[in-house]
Structure formats: C-alpha cells, structure tokens
PDBQT receptor file of N, H, CA, C and O in Angstrom, charges set to zero:
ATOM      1  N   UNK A   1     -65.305   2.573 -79.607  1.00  0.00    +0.000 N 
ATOM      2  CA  UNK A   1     -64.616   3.850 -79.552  1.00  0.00    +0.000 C 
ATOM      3  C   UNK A   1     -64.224   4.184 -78.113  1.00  0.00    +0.000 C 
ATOM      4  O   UNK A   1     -64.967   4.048 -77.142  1.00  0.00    +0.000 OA
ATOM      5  N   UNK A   2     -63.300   4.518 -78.098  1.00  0.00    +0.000 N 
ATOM      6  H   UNK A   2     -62.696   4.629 -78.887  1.00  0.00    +0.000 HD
ATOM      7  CA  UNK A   2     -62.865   4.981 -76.668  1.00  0.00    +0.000 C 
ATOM      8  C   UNK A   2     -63.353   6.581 -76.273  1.00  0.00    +0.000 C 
ATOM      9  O   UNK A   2     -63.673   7.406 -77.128  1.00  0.00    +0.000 OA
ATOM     10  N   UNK A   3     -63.342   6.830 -74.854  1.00  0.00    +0.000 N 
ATOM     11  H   UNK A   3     -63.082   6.160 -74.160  1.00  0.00    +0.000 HD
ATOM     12  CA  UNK A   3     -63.572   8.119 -75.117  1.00  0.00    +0.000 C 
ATOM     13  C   UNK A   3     -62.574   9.360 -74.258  1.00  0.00    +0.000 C 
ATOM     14  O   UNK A   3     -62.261   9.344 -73.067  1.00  0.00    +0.000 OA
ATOM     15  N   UNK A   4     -62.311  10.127 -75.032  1.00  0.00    +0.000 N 
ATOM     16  H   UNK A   4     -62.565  10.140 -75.999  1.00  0.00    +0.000 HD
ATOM     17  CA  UNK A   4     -61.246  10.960 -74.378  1.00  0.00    +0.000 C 
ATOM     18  C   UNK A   4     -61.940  11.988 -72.678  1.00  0.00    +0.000 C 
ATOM     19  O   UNK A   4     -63.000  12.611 -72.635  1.00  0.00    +0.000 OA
ATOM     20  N   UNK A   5     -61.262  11.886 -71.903  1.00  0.00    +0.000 N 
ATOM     21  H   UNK A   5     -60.400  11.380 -71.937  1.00  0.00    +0.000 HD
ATOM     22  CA  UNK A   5     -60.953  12.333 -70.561  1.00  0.00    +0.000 C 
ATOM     23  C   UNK A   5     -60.888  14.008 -70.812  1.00  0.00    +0.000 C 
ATOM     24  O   UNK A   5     -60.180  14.303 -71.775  1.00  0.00    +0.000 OA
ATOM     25  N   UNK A   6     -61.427  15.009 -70.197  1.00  0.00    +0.000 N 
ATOM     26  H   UNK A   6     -62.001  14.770 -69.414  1.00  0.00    +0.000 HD
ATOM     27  CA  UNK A   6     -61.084  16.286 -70.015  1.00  0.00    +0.000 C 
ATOM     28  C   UNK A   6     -59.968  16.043 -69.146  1.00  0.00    +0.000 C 
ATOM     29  O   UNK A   6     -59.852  15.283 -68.184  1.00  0.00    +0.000 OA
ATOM     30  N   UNK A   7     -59.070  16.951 -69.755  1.00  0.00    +0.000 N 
ATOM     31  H   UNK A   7     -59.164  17.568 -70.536  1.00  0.00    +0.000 HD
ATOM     32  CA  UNK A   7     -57.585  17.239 -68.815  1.00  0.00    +0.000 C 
ATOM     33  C   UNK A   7     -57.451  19.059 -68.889  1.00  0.00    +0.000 C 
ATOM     34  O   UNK A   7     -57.556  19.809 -69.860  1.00  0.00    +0.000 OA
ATOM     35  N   UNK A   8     -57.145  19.391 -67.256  1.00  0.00    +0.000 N 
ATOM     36  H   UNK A   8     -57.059  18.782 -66.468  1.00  0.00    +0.000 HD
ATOM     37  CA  UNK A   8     -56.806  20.423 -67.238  1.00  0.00    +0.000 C 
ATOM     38  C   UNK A   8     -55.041  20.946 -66.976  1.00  0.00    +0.000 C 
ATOM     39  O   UNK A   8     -54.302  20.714 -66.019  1.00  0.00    +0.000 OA
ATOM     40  N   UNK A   9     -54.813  21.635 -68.110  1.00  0.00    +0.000 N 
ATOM     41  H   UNK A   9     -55.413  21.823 -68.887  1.00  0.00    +0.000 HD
ATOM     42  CA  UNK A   9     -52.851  21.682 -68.128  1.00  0.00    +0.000 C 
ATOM     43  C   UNK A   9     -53.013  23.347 -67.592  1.00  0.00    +0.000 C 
ATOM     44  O   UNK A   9     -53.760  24.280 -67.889  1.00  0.00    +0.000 OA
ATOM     45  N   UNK A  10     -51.987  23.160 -66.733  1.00  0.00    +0.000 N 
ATOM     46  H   UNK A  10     -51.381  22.402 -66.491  1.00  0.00    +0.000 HD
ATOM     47  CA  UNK A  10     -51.350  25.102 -66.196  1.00  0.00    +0.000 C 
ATOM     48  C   UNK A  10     -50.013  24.606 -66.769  1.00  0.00    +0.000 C 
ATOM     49  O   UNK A  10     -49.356  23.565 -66.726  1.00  0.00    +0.000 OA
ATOM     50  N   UNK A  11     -49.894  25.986 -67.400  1.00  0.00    +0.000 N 
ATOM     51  H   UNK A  11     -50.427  26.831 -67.435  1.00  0.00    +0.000 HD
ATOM     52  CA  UNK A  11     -48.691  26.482 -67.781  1.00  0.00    +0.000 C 
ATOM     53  C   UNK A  11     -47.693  27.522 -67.131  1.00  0.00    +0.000 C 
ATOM     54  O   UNK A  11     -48.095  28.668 -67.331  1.00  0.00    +0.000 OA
ATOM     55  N   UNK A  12     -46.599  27.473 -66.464  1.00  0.00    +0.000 N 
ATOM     56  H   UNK A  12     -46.273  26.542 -66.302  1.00  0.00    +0.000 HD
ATOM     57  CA  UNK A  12     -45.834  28.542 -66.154  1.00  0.00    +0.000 C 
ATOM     58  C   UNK A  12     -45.352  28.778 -66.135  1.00  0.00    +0.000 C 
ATOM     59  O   UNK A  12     -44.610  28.017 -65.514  1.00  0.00    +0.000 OA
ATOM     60  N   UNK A  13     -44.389  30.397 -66.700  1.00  0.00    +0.000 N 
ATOM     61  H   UNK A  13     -44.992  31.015 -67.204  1.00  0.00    +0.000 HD
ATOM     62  CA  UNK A  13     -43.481  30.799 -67.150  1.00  0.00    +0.000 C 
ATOM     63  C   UNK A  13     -42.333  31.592 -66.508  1.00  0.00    +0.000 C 
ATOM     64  O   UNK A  13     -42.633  32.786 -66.471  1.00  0.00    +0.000 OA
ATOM     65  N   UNK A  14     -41.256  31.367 -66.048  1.00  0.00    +0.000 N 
ATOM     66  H   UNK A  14     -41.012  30.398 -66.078  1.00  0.00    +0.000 HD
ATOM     67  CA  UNK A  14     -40.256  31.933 -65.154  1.00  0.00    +0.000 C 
ATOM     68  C   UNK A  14     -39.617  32.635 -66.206  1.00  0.00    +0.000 C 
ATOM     69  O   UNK A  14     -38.950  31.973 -67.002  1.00  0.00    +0.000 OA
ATOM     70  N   UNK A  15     -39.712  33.947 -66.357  1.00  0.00    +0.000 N 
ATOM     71  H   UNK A  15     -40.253  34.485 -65.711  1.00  0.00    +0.000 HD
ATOM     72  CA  UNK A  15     -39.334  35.020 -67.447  1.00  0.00    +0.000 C 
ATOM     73  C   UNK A  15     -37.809  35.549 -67.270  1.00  0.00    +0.000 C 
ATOM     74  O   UNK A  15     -37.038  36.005 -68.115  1.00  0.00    +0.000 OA
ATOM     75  N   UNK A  16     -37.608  35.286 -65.592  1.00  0.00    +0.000 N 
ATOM     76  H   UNK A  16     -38.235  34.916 -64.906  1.00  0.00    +0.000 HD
ATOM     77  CA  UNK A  16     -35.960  36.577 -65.482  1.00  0.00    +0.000 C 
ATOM     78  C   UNK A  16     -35.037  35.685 -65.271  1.00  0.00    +0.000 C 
ATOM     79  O   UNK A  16     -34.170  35.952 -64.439  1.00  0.00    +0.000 OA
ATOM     80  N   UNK A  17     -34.998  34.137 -66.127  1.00  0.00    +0.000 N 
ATOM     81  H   UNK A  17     -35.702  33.920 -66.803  1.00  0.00    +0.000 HD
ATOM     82  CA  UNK A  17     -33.539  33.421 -66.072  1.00  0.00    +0.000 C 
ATOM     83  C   UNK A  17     -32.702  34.153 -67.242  1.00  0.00    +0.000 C 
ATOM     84  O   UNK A  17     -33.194  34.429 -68.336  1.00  0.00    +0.000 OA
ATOM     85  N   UNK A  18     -31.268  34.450 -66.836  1.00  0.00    +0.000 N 
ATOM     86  H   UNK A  18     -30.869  34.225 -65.948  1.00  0.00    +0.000 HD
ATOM     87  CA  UNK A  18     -30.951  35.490 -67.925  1.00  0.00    +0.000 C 
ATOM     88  C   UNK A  18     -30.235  34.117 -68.804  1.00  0.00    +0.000 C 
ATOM     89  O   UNK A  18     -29.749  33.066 -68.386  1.00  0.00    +0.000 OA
ATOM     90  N   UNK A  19     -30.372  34.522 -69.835  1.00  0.00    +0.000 N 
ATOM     91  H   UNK A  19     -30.767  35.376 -70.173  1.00  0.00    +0.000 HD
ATOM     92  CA  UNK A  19     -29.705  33.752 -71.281  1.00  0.00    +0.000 C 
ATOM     93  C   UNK A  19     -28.263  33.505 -71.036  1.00  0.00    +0.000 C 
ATOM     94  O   UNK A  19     -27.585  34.533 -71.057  1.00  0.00    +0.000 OA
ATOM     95  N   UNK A  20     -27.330  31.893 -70.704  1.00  0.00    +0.000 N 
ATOM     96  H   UNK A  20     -27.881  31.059 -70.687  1.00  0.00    +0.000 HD
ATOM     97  CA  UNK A  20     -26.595  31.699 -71.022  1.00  0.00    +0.000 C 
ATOM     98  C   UNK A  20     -25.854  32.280 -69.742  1.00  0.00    +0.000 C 
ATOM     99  O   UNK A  20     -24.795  32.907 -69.766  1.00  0.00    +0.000 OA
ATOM    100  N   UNK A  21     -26.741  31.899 -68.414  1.00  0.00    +0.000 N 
ATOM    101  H   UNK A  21     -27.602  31.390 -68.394  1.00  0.00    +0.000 HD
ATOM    102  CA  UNK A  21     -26.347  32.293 -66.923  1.00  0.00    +0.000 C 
ATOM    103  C   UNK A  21     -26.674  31.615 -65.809  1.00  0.00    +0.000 C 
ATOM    104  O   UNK A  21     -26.895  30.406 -65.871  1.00  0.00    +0.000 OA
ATOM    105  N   UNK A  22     -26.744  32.269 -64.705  1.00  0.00    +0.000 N 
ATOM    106  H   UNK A  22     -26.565  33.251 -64.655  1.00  0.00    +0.000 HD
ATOM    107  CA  UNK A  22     -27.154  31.861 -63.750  1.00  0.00    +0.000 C 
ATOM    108  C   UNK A  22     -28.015  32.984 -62.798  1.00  0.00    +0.000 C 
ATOM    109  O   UNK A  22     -27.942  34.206 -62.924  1.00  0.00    +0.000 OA
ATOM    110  N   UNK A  23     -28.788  32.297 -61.885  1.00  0.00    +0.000 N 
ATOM    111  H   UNK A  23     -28.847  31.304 -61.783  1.00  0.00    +0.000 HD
ATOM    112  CA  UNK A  23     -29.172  33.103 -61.276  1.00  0.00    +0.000 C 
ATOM    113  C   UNK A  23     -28.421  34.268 -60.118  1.00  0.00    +0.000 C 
ATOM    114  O   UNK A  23     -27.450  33.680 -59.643  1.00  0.00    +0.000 OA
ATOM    115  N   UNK A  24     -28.506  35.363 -59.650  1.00  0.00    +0.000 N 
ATOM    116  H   UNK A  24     -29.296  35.840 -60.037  1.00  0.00    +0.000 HD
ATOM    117  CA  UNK A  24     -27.905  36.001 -58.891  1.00  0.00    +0.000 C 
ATOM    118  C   UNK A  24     -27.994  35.468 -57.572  1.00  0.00    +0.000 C 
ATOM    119  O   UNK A  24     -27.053  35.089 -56.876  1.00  0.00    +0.000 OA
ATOM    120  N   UNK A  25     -29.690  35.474 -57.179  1.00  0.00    +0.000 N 
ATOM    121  H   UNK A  25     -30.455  35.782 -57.745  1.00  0.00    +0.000 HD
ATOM    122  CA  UNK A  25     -30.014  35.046 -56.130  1.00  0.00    +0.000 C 
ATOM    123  C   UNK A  25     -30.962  33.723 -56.065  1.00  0.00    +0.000 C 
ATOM    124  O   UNK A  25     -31.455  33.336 -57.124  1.00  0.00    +0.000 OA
ATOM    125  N   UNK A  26     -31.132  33.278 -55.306  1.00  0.00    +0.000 N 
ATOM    126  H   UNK A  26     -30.731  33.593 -54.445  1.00  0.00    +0.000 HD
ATOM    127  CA  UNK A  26     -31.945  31.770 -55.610  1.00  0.00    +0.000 C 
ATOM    128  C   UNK A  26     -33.553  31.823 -55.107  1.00  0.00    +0.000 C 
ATOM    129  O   UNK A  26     -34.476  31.123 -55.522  1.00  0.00    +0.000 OA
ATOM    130  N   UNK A  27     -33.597  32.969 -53.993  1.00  0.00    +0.000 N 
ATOM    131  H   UNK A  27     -32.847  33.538 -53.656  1.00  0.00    +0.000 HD
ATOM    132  CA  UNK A  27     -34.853  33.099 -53.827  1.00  0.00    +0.000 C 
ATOM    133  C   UNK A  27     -36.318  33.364 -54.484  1.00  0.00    +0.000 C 
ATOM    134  O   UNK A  27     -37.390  33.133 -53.925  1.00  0.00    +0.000 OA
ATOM    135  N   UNK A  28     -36.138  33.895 -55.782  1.00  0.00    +0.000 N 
ATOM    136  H   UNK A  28     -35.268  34.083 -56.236  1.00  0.00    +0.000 HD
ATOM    137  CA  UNK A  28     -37.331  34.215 -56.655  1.00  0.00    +0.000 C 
ATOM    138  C   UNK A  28     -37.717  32.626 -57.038  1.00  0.00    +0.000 C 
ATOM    139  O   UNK A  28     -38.849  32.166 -56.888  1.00  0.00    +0.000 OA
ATOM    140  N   UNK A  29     -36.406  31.764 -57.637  1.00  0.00    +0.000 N 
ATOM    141  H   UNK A  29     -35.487  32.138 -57.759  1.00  0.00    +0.000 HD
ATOM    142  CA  UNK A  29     -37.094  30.794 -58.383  1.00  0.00    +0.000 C 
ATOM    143  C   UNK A  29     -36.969  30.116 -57.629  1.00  0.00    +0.000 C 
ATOM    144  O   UNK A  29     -36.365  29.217 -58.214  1.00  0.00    +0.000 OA
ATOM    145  N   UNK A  30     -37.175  29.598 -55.968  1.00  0.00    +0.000 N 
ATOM    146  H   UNK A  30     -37.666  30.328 -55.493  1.00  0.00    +0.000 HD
ATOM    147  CA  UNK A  30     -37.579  28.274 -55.249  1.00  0.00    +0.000 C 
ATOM    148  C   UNK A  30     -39.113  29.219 -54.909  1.00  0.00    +0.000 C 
ATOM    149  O   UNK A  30     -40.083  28.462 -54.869  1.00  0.00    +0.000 OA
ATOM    150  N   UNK A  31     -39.421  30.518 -54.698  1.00  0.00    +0.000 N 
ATOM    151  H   UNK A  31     -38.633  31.133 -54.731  1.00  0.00    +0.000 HD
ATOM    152  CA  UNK A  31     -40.774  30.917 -54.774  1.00  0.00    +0.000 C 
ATOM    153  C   UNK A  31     -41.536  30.025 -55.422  1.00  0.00    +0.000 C 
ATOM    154  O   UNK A  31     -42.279  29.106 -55.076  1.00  0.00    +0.000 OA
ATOM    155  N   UNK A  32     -40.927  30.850 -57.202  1.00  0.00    +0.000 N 
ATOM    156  H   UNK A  32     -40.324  31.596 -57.483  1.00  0.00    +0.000 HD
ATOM    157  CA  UNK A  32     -41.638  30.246 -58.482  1.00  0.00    +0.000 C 
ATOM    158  C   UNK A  32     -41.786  28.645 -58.266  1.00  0.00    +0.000 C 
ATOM    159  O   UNK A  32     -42.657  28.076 -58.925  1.00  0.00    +0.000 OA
ATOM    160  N   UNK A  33     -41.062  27.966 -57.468  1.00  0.00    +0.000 N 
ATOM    161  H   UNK A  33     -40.355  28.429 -56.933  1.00  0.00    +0.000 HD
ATOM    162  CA  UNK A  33     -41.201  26.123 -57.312  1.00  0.00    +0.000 C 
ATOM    163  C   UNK A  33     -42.028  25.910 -56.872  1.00  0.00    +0.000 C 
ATOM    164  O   UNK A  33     -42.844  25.075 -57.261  1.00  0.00    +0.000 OA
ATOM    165  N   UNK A  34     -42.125  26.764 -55.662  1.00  0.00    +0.000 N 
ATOM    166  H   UNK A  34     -41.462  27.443 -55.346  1.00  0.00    +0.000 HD
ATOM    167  CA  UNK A  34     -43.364  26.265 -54.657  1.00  0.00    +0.000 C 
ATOM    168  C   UNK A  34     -44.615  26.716 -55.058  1.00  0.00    +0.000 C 
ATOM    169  O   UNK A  34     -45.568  25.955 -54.892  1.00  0.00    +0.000 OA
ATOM    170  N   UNK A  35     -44.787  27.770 -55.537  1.00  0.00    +0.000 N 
ATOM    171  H   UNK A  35     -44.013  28.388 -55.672  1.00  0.00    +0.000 HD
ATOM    172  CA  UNK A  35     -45.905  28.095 -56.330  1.00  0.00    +0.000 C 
ATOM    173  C   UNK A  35     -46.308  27.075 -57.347  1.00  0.00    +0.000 C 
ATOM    174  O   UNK A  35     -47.444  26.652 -57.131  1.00  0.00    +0.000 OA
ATOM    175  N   UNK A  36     -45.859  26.678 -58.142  1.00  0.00    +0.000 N 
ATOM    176  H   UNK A  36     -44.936  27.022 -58.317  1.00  0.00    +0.000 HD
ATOM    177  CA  UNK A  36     -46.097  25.873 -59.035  1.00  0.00    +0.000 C 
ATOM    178  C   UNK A  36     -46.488  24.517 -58.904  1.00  0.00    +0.000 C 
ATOM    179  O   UNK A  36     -47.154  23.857 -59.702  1.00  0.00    +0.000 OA
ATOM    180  N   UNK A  37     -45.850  24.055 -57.463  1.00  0.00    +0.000 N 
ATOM    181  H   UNK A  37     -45.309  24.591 -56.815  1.00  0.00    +0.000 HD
ATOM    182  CA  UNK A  37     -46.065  22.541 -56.889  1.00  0.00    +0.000 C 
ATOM    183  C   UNK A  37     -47.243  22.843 -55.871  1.00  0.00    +0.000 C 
ATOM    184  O   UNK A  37     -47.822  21.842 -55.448  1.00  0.00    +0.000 OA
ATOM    185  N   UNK A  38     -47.553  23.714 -55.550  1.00  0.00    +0.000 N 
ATOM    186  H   UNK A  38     -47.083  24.527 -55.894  1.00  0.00    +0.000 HD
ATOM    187  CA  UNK A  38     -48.675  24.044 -54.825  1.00  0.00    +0.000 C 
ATOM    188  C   UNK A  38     -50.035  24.267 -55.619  1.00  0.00    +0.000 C 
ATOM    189  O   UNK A  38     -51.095  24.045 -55.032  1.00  0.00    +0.000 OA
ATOM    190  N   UNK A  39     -50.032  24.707 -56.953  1.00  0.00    +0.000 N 
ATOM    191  H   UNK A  39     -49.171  24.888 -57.430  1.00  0.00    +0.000 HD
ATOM    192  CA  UNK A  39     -50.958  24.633 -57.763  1.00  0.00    +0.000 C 
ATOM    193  C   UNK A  39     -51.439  23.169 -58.839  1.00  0.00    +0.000 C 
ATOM    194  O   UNK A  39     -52.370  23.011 -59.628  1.00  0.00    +0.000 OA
ATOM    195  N   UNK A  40     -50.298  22.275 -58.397  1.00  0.00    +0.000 N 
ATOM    196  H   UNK A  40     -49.541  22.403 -57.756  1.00  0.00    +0.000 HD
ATOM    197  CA  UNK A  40     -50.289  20.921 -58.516  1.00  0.00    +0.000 C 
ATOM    198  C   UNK A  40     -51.348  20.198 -57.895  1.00  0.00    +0.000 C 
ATOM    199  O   UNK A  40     -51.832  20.815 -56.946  1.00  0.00    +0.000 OA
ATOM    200  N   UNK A  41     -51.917  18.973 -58.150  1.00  0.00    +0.000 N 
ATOM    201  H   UNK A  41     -51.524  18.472 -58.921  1.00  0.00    +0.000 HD
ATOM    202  CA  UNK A  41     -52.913  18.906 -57.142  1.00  0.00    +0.000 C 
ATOM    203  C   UNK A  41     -51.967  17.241 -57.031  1.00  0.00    +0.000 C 
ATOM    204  O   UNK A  41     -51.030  16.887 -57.746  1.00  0.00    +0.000 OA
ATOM    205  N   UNK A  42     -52.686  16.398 -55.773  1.00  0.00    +0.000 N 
ATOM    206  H   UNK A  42     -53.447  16.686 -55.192  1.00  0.00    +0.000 HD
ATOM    207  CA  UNK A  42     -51.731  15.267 -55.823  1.00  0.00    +0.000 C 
ATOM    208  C   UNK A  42     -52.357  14.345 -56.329  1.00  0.00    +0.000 C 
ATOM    209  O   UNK A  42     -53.572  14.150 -56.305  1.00  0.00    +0.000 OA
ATOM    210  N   UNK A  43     -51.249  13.526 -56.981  1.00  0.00    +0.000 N 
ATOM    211  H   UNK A  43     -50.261  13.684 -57.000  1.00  0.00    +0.000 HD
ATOM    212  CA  UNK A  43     -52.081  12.373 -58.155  1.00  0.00    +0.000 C 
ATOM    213  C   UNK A  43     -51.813  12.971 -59.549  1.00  0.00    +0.000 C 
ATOM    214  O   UNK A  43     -51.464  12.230 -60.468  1.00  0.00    +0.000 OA
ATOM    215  N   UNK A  44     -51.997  14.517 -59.756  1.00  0.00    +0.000 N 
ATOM    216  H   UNK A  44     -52.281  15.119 -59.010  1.00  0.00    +0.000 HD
ATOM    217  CA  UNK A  44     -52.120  14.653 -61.133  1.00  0.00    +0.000 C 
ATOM    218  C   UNK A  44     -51.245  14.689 -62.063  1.00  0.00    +0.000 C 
ATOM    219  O   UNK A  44     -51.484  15.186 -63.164  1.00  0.00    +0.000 OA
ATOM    220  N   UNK A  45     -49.934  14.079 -61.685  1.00  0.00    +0.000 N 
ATOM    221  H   UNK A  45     -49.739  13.675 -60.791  1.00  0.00    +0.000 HD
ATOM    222  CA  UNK A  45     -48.650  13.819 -62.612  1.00  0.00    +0.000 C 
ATOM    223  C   UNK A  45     -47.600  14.983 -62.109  1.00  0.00    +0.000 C 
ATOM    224  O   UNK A  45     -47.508  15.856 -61.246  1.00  0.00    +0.000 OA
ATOM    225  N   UNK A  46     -46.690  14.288 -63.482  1.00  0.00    +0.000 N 
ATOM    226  H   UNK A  46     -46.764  13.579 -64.183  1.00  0.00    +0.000 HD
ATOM    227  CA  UNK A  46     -45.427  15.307 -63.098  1.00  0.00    +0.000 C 
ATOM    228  C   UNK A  46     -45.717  16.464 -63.375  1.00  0.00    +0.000 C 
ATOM    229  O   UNK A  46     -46.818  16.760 -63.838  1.00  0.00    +0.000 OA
ATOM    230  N   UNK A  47     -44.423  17.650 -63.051  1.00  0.00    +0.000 N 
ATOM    231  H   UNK A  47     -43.529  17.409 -62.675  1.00  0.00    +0.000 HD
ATOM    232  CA  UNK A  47     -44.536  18.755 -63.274  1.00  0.00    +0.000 C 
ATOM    233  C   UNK A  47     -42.985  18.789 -64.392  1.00  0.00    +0.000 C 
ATOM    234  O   UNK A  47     -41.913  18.342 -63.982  1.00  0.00    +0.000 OA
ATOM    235  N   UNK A  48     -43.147  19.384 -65.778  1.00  0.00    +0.000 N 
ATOM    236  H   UNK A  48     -44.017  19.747 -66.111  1.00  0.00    +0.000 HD
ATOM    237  CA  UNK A  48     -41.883  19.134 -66.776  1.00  0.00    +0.000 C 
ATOM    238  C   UNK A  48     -41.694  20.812 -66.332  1.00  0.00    +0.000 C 
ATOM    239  O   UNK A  48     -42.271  21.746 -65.775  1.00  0.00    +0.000 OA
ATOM    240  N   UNK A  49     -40.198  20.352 -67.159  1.00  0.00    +0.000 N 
ATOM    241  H   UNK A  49     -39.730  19.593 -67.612  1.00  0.00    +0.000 HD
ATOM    242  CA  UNK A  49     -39.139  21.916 -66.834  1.00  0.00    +0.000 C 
ATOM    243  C   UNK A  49     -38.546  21.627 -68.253  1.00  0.00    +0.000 C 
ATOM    244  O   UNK A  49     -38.096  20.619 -68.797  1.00  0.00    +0.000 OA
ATOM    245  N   UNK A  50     -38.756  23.102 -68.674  1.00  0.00    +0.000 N 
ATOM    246  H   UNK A  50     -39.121  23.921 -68.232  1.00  0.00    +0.000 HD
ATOM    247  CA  UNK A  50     -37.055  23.011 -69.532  1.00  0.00    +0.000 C 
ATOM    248  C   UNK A  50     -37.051  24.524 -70.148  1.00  0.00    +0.000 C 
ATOM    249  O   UNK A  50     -38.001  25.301 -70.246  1.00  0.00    +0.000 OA
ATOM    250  N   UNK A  51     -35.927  24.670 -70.463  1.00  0.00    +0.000 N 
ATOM    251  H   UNK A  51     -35.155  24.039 -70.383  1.00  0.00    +0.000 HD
ATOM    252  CA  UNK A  51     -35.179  26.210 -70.952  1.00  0.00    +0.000 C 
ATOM    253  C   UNK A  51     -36.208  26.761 -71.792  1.00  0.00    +0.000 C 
ATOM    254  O   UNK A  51     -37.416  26.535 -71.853  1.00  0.00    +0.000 OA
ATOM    255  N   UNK A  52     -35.400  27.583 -72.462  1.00  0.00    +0.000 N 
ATOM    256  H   UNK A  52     -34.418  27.766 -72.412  1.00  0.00    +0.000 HD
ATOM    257  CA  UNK A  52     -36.456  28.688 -73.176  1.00  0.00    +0.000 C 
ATOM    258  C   UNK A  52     -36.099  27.800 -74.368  1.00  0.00    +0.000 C 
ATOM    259  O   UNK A  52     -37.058  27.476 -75.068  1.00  0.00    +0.000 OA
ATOM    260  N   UNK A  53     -35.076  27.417 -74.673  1.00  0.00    +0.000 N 
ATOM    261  H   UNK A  53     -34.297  27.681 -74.104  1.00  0.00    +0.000 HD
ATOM    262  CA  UNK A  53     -34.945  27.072 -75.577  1.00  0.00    +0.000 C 
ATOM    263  C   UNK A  53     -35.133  25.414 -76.232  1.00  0.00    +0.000 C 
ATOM    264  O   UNK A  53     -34.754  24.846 -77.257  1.00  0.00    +0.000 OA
ATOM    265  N   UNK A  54     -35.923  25.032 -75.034  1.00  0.00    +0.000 N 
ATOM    266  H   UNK A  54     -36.231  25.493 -74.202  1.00  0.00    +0.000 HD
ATOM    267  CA  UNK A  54     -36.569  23.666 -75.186  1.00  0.00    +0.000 C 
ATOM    268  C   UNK A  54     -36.441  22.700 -74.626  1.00  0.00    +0.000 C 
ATOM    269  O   UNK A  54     -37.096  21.708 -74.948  1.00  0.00    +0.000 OA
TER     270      UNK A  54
C-alpha cells in the first residue's frame, strides 16, 4: 500500500475583476500577485489561475 503525503492547499480569491472587462487600474491585482507568490513557499509547485468562470 502506498501511503498518502499531507498536502497543504491556500486558496485565493480576487473578487473586484468586473465580468466581461478589464481592470481600471493594475495596481490592486499585481498586489494580489505578490501576495499570493509570497505565501508560496519555494519548491511547492505552481500557482493555477483562472476566471470565475473556470
């Protein structure tokens, strides 16, 4: 039997992309980047992206 690994996943959610737009300004979501790649640790894989709608 093999045995499964504890894995810890963060999830995070960029809420004010408006539907079927663009951003106004670019500064909130390279924040939200760096935040997110900073809570990354190194080694522990990619970081996935995608819309609200999948």
């Amino acid at each position: 039997k093999s045995q499964s690994a504890e894995r810890v996943v963060l999830q995070f959610h960029y809420t004010n992309w408006p539907d079927h737009g663009t951003l106004e300004h670019p500064l909130p979501i390279l924040s939200f980047v760096r935040q997110s790649a900073a809570a990354n640790p190194i080694g522990a894989g990619l970081i996935i992206v995608h819309c609200s709608a999948g």
